[in-house]
C-alpha positions in Angstrom: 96.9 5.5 146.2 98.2 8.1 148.6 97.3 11.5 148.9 100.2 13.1 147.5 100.0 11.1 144.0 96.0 12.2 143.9 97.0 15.6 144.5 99.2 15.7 141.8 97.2 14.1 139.4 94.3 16.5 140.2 96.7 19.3 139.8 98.2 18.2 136.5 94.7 18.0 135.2 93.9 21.7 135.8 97.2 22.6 134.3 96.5 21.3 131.4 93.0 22.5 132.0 94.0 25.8 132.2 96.4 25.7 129.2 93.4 24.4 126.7 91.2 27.2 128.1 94.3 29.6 127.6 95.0 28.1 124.0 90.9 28.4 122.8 90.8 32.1 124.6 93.7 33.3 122.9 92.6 32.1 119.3 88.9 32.4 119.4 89.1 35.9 117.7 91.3 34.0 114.8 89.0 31.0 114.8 85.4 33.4 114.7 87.2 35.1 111.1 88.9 32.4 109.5 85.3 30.2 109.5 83.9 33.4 108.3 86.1 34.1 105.8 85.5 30.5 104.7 81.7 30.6 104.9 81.8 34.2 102.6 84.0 32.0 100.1 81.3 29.1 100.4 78.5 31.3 99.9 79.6 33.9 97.3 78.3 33.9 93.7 79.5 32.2 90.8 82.5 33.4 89.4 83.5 35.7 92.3 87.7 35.7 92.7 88.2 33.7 96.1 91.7 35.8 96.8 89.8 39.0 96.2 87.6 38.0 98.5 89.6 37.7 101.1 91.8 40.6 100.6 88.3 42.8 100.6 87.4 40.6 103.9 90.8 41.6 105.6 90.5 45.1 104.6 87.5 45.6 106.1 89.0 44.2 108.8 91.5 46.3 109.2 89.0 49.5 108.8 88.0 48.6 112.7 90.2 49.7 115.1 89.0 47.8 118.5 89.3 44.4 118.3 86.2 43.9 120.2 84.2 46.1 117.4 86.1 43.9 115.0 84.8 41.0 116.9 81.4 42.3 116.9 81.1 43.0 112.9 82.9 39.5 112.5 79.7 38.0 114.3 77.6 39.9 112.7 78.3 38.9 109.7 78.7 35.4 111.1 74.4 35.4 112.2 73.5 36.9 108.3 75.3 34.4 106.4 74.0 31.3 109.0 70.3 32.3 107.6 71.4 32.5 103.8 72.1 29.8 101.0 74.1 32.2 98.6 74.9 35.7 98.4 73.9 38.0 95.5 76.6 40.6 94.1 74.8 43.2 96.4 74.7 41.7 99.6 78.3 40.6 99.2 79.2 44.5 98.3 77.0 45.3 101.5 78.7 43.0 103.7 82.2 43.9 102.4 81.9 47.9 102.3 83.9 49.7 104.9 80.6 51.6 106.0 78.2 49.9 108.2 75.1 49.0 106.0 72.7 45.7 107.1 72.5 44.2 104.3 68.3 43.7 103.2 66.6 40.5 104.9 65.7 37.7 102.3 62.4 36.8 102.2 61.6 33.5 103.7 
């Protein structure tokens, strides 16, 4: 093997380093609120409309302007409904209202 074949295999290996690290960076915002979405869907009561759902979900969305902040309240929401089993009609009005309310702890 000479040097020149090593070299470009190293180099071909952190460009398509690079481009996996681009790809995950540029859709890890998309990737944080579509498995929230999903989990809200999972974990809403019986007989709650899934479409509604989502159309509350993306207007709240839409009520943060920075998409940091909207990062933050996705992730946020992301840590309450990893300690919960189901939601009641409450919490999910909590989580979905535009104002910023936590919604009450569950008792363990």
């Amino acid at each position: 093997m000479s040097f020149r074949w090593r070299a470009g295999t190293v180099g071909m290996l952190f460009v398509v380093s690079l481009a996996a690290y681009g790809t995950a960076r540029f859709f890890s915002h998309s990737l944080a609120i579509y498995v929230v979405e999903q989990a809200l869907i999972q974990k809403a009561p019986a007989g709650t409309d899934p479409t509604l759902l989502r159309t509350r979900f993306h207007a709240l969305l839409a009520a943060v302007p920075d998409s940091k902040a909207k990062l933050a309240k996705v992730l946020a929401m992301s840590q309450y409904l990893e300690k919960i089993q189901t939601l009641t009609r409450e919490e999910l009005e909590q989580l979905l209202s535009v104002t910023p309310k936590t919604p009450a702890q569950n008792p363990s």
